[in-house]
Each structure stands twice: as structure tokens, then as C-alpha cells.
N, C-alpha and C positions, 0 to 999 in steps of 0.2 A: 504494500500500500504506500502512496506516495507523501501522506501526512503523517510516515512514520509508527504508525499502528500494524500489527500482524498479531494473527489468532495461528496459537500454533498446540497442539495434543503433546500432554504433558500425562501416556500412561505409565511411569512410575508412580502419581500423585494422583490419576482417575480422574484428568480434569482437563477440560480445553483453558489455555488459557490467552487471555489479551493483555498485548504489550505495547506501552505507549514511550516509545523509545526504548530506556533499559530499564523504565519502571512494570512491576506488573501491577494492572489496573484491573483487573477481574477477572472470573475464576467461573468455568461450567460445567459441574463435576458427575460424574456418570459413573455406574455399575455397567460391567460385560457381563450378558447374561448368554451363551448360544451364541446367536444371531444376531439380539437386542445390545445397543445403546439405549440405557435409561439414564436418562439427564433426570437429576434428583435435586438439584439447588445450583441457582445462578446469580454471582454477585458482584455489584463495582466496588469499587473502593469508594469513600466517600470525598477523596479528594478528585474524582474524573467523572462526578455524577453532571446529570446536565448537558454530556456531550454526546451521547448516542452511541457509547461502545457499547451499552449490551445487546444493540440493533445486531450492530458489526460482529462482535462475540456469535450471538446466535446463529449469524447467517453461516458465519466461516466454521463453527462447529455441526453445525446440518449438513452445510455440503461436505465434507468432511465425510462425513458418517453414510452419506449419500454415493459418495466415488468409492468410500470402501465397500459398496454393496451389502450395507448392513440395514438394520431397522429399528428406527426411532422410536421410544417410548417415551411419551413427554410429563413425567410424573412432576416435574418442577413447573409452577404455575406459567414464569416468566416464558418459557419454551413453549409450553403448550397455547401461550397469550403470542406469541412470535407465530406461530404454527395458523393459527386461528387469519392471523392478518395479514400472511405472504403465502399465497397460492403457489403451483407447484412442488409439494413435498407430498400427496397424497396418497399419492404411491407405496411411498417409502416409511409410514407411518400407522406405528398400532397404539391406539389409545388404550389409555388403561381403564379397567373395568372396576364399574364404584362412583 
């Protein structure tokens, strides 16, 4: 990205994470279950709030999860609220039941 932000998969830690420069500004952590990515909680820091990285976060953890041919579970509100208002992922997605 050219304003210096990149979403990049951090599975030692189970987490996508977003970097704005060489700070990390938030964190979208997930269970491998099978087949399933279940994204479980999604969070900015509160110094990068206001700026739309967890648009950015979400998208570049989706597709992600999308090129590895795997299937999203979006147990975390913010994902599922991301999911709900950018078409395109329906495919690729098992909502959870409950």
C-alpha cells in the first residue's frame, strides 16, 4: 500500500495483523479449524482509531483467507458487520449458527 499501511498473517500469534509503518495498529485474530478461518475478535489500537484501518485490516484478511481457498467464519461482530456491507465474499462464507 502506498500510504505505508500492509495487512500481513501473523500464524504464530493467530492473527492478521495491520501495520502503519513499523507500528502495529490492529490485530484480526482467528482459530484454524479444517477448512474454516474463524475470525473471533478484531481490534485498533486507540491511537489509529478514526482512520479506517479496520476497513483495510478486514478486506486484506478476507482476501487472504479467500486466495488460500479456505472459508470464513465471521464469529467477530466487526467481520461479520465488514461481510454484511462488501459484497463479493459469499461464496467463501459460513455463518455461524445461533
Amino acid at each position: 500500500m502506498t500510504d505505508g499501511t500492509r495487512v500481513v498473517d501473523n500464524p504464530d500469534e493467530s492473527r492478521y495483523e495491520i501495520w502503519a509503518g513499523d507500528e502495529l495498529a490492529g490485530s484480526a485474530y482467528y482459530d484454524q479449524r479444517g477448512e474454516l478461518t474463524v475470525f473471533t475478535h478484531t481490534e485498533i489500537d486507540d491511537a489509529f482509531a478514526g482512520r479506517g484501518l479496520g476497513k483495510v485490516l478486514a478486506a486484506g484478511a478476507l482476501d487472504d483467507v479467500v486466495a488460500r481457498g479456505r472459508t470464513i467464519v465471521p464469529v467477530c461482530p466487526f467481520i461479520a458487520g465488514y461481510l454484511r456491507k462488501n459484497p463479493g465474499y459469499e461464496d467463501h462464507v459460513r455463518w455461524p449458527k445461533g
